[in-house]
C-alpha positions in Angstrom: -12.3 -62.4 53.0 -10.1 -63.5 50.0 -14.0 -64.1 48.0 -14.7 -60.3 49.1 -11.8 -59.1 48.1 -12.1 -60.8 44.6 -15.7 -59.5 44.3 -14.4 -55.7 45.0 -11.5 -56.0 42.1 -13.8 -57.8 39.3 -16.4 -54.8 40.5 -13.4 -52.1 40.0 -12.5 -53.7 36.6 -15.8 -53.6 35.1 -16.4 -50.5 36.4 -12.9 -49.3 34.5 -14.0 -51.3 31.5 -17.8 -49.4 31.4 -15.7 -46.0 32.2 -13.1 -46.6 29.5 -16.2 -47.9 26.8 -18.0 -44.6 27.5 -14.9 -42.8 27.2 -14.0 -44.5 23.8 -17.9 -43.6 23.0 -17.5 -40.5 23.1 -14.9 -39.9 21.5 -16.8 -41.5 18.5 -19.1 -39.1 18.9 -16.7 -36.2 19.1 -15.0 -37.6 15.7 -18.4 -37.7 13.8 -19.5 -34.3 15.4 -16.1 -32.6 14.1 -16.4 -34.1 10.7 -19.9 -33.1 10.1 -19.0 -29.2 10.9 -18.2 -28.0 7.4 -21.0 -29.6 6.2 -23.4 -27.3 8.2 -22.1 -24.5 7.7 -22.2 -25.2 3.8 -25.7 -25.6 4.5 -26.1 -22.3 5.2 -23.6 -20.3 3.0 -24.6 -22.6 -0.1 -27.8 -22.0 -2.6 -28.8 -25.6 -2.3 -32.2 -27.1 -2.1 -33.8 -28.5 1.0 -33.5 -31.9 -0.3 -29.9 -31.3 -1.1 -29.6 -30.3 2.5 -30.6 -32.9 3.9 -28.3 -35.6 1.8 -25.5 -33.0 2.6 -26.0 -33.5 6.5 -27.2 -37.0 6.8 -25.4 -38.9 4.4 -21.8 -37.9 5.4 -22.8 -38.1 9.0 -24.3 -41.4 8.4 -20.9 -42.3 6.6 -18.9 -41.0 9.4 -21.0 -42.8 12.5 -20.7 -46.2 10.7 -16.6 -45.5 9.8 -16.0 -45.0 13.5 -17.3 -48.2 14.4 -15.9 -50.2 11.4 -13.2 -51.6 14.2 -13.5 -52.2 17.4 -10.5 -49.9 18.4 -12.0 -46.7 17.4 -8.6 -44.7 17.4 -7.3 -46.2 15.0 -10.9 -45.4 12.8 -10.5 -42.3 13.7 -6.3 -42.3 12.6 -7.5 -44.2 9.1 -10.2 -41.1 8.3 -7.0 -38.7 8.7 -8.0 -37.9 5.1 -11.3 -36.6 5.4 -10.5 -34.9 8.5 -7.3 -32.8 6.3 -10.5 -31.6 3.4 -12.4 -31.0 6.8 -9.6 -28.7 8.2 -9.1 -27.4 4.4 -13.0 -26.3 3.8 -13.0 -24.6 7.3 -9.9 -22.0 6.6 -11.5 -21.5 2.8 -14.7 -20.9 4.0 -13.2 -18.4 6.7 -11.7 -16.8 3.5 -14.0 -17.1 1.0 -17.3 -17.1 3.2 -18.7 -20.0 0.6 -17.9 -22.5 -1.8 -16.8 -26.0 -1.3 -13.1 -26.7 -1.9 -12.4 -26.4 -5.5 -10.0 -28.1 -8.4 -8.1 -25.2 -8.5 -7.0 -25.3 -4.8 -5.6 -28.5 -4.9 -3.8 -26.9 -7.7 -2.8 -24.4 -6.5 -1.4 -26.1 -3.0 1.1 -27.7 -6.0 2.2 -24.8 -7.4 2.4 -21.6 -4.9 5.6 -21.2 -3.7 6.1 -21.3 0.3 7.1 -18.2 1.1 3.4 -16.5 -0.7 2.0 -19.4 1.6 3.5 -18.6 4.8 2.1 -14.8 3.7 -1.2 -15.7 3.5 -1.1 -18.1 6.4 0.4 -15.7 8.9 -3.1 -13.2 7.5 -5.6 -15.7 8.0 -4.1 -17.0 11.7 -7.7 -16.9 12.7 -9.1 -20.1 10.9 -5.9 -22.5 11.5 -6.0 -21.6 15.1 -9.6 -23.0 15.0 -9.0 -26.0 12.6 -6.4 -26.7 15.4 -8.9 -26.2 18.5 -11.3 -28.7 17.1 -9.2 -31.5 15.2 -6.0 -31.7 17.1 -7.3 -33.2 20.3 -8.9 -35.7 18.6 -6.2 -36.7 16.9 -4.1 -36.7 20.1 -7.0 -38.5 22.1 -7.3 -41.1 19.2 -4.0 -41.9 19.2 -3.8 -42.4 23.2 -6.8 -44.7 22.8 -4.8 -46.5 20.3 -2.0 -46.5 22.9 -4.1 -47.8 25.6 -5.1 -50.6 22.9 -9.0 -49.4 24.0 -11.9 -50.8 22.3 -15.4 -50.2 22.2 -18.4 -52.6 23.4 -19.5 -55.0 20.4 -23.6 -53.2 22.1 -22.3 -50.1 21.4 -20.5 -50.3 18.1 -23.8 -52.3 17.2 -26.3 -49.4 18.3 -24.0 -47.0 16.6 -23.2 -48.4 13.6 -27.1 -49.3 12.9 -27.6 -45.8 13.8 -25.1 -44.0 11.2 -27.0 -46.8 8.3 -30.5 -45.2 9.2 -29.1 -41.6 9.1 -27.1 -42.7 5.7 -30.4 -44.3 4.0 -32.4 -41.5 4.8 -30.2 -39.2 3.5 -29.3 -41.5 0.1 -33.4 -41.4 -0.3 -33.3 -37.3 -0.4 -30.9 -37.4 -3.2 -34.0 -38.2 -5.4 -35.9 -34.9 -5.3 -32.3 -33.5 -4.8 -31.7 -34.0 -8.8 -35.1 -33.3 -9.5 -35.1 -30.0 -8.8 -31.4 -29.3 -9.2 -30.7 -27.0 -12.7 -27.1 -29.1 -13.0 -28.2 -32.0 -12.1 -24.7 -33.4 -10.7 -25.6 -33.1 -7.1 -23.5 -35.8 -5.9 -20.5 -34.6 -7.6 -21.0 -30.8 -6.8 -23.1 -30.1 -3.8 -22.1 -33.5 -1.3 -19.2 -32.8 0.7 -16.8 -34.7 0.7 -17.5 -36.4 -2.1 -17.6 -33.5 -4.1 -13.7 -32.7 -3.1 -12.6 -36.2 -4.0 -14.1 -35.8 -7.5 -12.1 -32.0 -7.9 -9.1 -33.9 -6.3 -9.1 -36.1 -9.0 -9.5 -33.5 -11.5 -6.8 -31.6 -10.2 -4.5 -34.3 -10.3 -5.4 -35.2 -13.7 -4.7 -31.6 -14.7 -1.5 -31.7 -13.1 -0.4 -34.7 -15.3 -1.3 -33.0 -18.5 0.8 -30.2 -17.7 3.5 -32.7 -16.5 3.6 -34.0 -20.2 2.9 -31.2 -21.9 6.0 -31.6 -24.1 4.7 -34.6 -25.2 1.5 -33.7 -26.3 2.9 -30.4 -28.5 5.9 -31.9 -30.1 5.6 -31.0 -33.3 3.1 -28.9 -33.1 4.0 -25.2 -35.4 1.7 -22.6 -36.0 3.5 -22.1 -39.5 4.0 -18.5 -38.8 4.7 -15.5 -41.1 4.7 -12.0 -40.8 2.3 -10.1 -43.4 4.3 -6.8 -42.6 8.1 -5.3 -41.3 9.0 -1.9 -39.6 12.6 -1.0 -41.1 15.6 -1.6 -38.6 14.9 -2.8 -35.1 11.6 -3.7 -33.2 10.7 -4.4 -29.7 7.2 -6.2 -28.6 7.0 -5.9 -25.0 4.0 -8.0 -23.3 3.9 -7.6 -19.4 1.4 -9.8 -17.6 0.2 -8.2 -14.3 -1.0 -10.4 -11.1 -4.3 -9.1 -9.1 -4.4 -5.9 -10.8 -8.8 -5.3 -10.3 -9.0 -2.2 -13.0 -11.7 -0.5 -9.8 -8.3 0.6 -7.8 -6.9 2.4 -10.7 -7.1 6.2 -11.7 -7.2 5.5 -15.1 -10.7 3.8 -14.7 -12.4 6.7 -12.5 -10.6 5.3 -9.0 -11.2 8.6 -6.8 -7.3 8.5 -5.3 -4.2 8.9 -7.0 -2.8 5.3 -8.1 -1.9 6.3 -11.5 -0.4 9.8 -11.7 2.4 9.1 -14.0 0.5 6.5 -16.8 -2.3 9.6 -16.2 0.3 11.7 -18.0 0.9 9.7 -21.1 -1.1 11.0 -23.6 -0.3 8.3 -26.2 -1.8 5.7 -23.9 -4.6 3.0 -24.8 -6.8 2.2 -22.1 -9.2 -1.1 -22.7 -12.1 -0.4 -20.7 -14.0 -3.7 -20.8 -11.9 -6.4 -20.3 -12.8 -9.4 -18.2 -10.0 -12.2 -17.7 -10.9 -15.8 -18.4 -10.2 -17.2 -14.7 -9.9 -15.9 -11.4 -6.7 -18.1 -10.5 -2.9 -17.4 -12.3 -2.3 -20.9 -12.8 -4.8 -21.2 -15.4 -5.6 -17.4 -16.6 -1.6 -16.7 -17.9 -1.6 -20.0 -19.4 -5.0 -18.8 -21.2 -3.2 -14.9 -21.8 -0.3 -16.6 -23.3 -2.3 -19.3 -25.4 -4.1 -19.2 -28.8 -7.1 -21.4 -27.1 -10.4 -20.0 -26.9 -12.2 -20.2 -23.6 -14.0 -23.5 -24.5 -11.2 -25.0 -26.5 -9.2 -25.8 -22.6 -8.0 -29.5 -24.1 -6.4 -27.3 -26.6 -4.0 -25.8 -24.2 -2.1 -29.3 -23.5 -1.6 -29.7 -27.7 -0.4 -26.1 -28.7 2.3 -24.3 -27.9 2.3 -20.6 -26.5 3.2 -17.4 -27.5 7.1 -17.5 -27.3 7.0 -20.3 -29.6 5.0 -18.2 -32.2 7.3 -15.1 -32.3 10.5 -17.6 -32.5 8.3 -19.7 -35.6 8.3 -15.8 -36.7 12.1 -14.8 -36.7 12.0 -12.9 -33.1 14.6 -13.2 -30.4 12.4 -14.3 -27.3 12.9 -13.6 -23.9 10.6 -14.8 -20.9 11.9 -12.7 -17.6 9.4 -13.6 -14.5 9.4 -12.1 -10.6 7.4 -14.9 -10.3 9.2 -18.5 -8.6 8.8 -21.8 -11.2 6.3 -23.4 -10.3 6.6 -26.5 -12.8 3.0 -25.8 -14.0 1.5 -24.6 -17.6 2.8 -21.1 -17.3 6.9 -22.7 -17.0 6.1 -24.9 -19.2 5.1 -21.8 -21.7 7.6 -19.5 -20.9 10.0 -22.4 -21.5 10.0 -22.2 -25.0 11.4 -18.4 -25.4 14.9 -18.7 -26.4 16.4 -17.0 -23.0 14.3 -17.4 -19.5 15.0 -15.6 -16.5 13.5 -16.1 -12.9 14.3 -13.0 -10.6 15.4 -13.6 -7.2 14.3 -11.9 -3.6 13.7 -9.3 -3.4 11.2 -9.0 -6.2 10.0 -5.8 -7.1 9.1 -5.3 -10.6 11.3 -2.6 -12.2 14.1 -5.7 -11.4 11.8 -6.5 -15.0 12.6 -3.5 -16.9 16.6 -3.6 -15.5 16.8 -6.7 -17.1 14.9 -6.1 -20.2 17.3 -3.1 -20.4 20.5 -5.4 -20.2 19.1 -7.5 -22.8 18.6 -5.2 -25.1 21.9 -3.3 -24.5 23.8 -6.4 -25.4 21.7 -8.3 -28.3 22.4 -7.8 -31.7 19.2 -8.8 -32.4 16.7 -6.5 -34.9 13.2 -8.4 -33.5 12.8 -9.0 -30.0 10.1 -10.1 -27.9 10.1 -9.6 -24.0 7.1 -11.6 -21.7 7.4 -9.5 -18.2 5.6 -11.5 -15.5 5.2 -9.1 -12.5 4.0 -9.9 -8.9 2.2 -7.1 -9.4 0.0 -6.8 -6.7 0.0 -10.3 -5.2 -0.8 -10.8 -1.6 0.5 -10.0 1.1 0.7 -6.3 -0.7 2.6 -4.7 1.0 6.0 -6.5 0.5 5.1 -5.4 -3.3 6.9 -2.5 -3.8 9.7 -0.5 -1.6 8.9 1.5 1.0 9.8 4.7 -0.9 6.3 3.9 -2.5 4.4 4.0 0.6 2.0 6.7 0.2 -1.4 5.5 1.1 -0.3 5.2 5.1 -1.0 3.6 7.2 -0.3 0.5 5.0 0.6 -2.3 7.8 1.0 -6.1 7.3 -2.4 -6.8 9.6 -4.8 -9.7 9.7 -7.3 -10.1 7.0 -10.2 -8.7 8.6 -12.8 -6.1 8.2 -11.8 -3.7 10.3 -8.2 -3.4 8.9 -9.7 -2.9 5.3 -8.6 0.1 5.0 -4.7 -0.5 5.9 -5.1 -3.5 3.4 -6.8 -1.1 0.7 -4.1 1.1 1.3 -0.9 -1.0 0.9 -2.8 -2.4 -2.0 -3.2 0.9 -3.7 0.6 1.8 -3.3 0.8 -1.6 -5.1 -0.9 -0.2 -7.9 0.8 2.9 -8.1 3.9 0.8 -7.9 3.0 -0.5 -11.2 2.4 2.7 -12.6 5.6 3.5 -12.0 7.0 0.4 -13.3 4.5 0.9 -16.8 5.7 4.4 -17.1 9.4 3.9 -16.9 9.2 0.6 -19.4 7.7 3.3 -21.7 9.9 6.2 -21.0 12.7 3.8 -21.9 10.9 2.3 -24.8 10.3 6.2 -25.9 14.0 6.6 -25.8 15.0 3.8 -28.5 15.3 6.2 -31.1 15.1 4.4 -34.7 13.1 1.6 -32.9 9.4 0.3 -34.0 8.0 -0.4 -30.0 4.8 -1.4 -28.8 3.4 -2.5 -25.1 0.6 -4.7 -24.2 -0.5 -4.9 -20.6 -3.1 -6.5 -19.0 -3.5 -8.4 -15.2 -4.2 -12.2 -15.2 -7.2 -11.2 -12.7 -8.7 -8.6 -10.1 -8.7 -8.9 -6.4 -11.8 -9.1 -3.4 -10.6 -6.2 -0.5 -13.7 -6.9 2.1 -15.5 -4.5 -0.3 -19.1 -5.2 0.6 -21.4 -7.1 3.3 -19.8 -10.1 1.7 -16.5 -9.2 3.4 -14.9 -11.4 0.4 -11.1 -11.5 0.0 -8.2 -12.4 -2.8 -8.9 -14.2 -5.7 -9.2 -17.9 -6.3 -12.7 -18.4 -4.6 -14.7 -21.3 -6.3 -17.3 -18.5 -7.5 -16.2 -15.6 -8.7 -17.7 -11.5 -7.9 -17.0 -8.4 -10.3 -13.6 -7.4 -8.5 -12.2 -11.0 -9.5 -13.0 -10.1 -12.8 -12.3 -6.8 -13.6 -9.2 -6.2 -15.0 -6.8 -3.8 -15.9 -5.4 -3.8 -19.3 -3.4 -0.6 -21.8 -1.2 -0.3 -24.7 1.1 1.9 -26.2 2.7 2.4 -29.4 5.9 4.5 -30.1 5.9 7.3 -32.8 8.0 5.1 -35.2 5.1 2.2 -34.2 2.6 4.4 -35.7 4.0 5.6 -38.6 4.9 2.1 -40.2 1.8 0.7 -38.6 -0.9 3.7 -38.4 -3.8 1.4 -39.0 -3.2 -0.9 -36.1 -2.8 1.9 -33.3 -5.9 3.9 -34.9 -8.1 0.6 -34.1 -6.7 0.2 -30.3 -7.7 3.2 -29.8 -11.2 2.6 -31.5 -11.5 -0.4 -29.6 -10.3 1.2 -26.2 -14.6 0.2 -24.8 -14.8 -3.1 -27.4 -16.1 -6.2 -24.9 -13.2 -8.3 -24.6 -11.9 -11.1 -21.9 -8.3 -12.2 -22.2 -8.5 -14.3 -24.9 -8.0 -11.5 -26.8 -4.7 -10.8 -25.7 -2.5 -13.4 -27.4 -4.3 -12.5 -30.6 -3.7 -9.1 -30.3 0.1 -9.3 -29.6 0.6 -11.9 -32.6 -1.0 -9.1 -34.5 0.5 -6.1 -33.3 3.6 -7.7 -34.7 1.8 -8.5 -38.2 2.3 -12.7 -37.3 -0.5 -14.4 -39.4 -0.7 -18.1 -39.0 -2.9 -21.5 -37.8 -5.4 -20.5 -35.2 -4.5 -16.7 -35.3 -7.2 -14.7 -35.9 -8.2 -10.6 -36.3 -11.5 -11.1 -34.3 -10.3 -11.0 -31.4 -7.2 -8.9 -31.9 -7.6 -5.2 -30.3 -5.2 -3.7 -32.5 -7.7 -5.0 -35.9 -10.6 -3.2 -37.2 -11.9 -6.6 -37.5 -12.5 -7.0 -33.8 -15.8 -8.9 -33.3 -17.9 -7.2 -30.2 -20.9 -9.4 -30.6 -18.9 -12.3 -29.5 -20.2 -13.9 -26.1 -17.8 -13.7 -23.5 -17.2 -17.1 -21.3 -15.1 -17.6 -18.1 -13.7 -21.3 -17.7 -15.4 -22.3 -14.4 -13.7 -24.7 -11.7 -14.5 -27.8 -13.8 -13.1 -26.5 -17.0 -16.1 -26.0 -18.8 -16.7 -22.4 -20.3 -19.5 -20.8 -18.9 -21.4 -17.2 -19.5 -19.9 -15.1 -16.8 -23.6 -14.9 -15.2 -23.1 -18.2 -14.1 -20.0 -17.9 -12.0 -21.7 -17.5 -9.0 -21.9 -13.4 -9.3 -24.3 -12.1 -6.9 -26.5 -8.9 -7.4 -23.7 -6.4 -5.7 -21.7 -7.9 -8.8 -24.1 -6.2 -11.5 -24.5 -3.4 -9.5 -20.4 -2.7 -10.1 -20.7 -4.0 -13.5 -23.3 -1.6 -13.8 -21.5 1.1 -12.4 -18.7 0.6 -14.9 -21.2 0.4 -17.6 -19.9 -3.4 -18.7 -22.8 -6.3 -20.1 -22.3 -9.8 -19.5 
């Protein structure tokens, strides 16, 4: 009986060991499956060759099967790849944004330098894709960890069969990358088209970004542009440059938009309107550092070893003050602002006439004869509308709603009263600027980029994406010169207005502020400057892609409904 008895329990063990071993298999095979999900779907939403395909699936996959059988206790495999599974989790929600596009260098920056409560906005819009990322990668995570708790291992047959398999799926894969780079144009398949590896490589480039911003001061000690002014209004003057954030020049009256966004700057009759203007990048960490830097698009190590426009107009005699509605961020654009002689960060709530009441203060109470005032607006950042008070409301209804297609056109609306929200904040910094009596004034405004809305089958959204469309790039950008301006300065206000359609990207503004104030010095030059007769319009344009290289805007990953806008807005690339 005892013998029986012993027989029944060693069958009831093995039968718990098999039962736990296929248990423990399959979670393997649910932590490979999850894995391997971006991947396919990058497959499809991603112009790559078949052969590129097929290293895209079957090496990572390969990868994956052999990682998850590196150990016998598969958990804690599975608790080691927590990495891969975060850029898993991470491609999912920016391909639920996006619709494409692997996880770029600027993402990783921006994670470092967007403040939380613009986070927790766009989180709470794109609910959607983290409830998902949650469905598929929590339970694993929660079922690893109980295996590891239950100190579970897999079969020494199994991880065998397994492991041999993920080898076979890896080799055959590694053997397609051949005729991958064959018939790749870029030929850096590996570092551009394999994910993950692909996000390690921008990960690293991020990072080493980060830590040329981080010593920034290092690098431009010293550096001086050995400024002078060629020229001098009598008694004061006042250079105001306002930077605006997601400002797409389509949503704006001025530029042929069929509703009312800009009934007040529609009124000023002294206004410049620059019609062609395309921005250098499609994400405000890198474009305001570009619009407040002398560097040319494919000069970007440059940006690290010169300093920015405050330090000009204080090299030039000006009293220079930086005011933001923007949070520090401790990236280029502080680093920048930084070196005006008086910096000022606005707190909640932000809306952007708190730039003008402060301006206003400032000069109320300097002594000062030359002044220059940087205004960083929020503009019309996401979520839109928390960007303006609810006095300014009139496209209705304008609710805070899930980005999706079928609340476009409460999104399109709130983002509108955005816009006409800046028109009211442009109109009364130049109502007050027309009210300085005796006072040489000038404005320069453009935005550091456009915006997606769900505007076509595309059903893209924001800004930021790896590749770029026409509403990214199209931006809005004026000036405005007082009468006093234009008397002591006639020839510089005669060509803005000659170059209002002159091709331009926002190189061009740095160059044309130093020269709206007559600065002349190292790397200044008139060619670029909209305010000179000597403004170059056979210059190519460039945009300075994910990688920092500058490329021809055709080669941002603009898609046919792109030229059909640019088209529409008669602008060549």
């Amino acid at each position: 009986m005892n013998a029986d008895l012993n027989n029944a329990n060693k069958t009831n063990r093995r039968r718990t060991v098999k039962t736990r071993s296929r248990f423990t298999t399959l979670l393997t095979v649910y932590f490979f499956v999850a894995l391997i999900i971006p991947n396919c779907v990058l497959a499809n939403t991603e112009p790559y060759s078949v052969w590129t395909v097929e290293a895209l699936i079957l090496m990572p996959l390969g990868f994956y099967i052999m990682w998850s059988v590196a150990l016998r206790r598969s958990g804690v495999m599975i608790w080691l790849a927590f990495p891969f599974i975060f850029f898993c989790a991470f491609q999912i929600v920016l391909l639920y944004l996006f619709g494409n596009s692997i996880i770029a260098t600027d993402m990783f920056t921006n994670l470092l330098t967007t403040n939380p409560g613009e986070a927790g906005e766009l989180l709470g819009n794109i609910y959607p894709s983290v409830v998902l990322v949650c469905v598929i990668y929590l339970p694993l995570l929660w079922l690893a960890a109980r295996e590891i708790g239950h100190k579970r291992y897999i079969t020494r047959t199994a991880r065998m069969n397994i492991g041999l398999t993920g080898a076979a799926l890896f080799a055959v894969g590694l053997l397609a990358l051949w005729p991958a780079y064959h018939v790749s144009e870029e030929r850096h398949v590996l570092r551009d088209e394999i994910f993950p590896l692909n996000i390690m490589y921008n990960l690293g480039l991020s990072g080493s970004e980060f830590r040329k911003s981080y010593n920034f001061h290092k690098t431009s000690e010293g550096f001086t542009y050995e400024a002078e002014r060629t020229a001098e209004a009598p008694g004061r003057e006042v250079y105001v440059y306002i930077i605006g954030e997601a400002s797409r020049a389509m949503n704006w009256q001025l530029y042929g938009y069929g509703r009312e966004t800009n009934p007040l700057l529609s009124g000023v009759g002294d206004l410049v309107v620059f019609r062609d203007v395309l921005t250098q990048s499609n994400t405000t960490h890198k474009s305001v550092p570009l619009i407040l830097s002398s560097v040319a698009t494919g000069e970007h190590e440059e940006l690290y070893r010169r300093k920015g426009l405050p330090a000009l107009f204080n090299e030039a005699g000006f009293d220079t003050w930086f005011i933001s509605n923007q949070s520090p961020q401790g990236a280029m654009i502080d680093h920048l602002a930084h070196d005006a002689r008086h910096v000022i960060y606005i707190r909640s709530p932000r809306h952007d006439t708190q730039l003008l009441d402060e301006m206003r203060k400032a000069l109320e109470r300097s002594t000062s004869q030359k002044l220059l005032f940087v205004l960083h607006c929020y503009g019309s950042h996401f979520s839109y509308h928390q960007r303006y008070p609810r006095e300014f409301a009139h496209f209705q209804p304008d609710n805070d709603v899930a980005i999706a297609r079928q609340h476009r056109p409460m999104l399109v609306n709130a983002y509108d009263n955005s816009i006409r929200y800046t028109d009211y904040f442009l109109a009364q910094t130049i109502d007050y600027l027309r009210s300085l009596k005796g006072t040489s004034s000038a404005l320069l405004y453009c935005a550091d980029h456009g915006e997606d809305l769900i505007d076509d089958d595309r059903e893209r959204f924001l800004h930021a994406s790896p590749t770029t469309t026409a509403y990214q790039l199209y931006v809005a950008s004026l000036a405005w010169f007082s009468e006093d301006y234009r008397t002591h300065f006639p020839e510089k206000a005669a060509a803005a207005e000659a170059n209002e359609t002159a091709p331009a990207t926002t190189h061009a503004l740095f160059h044309t502020m130093a020269d709206m104030a007559s600065i002349r010095g190292r790397f200044l030059t008139t060619k670029v400057s909209l305010v000179s007769p000597d403004f170059d319009r056979t210059a190519p344009r460039r945009y300075l892609n994910d990688h920092n290289e500058a490329v021809p805007f055709r080669k941002t990953g603009l898609r046919h409904e792109d030229m059909e806008v640019f088209r529409k807005y008669g602008i060549e690339l």
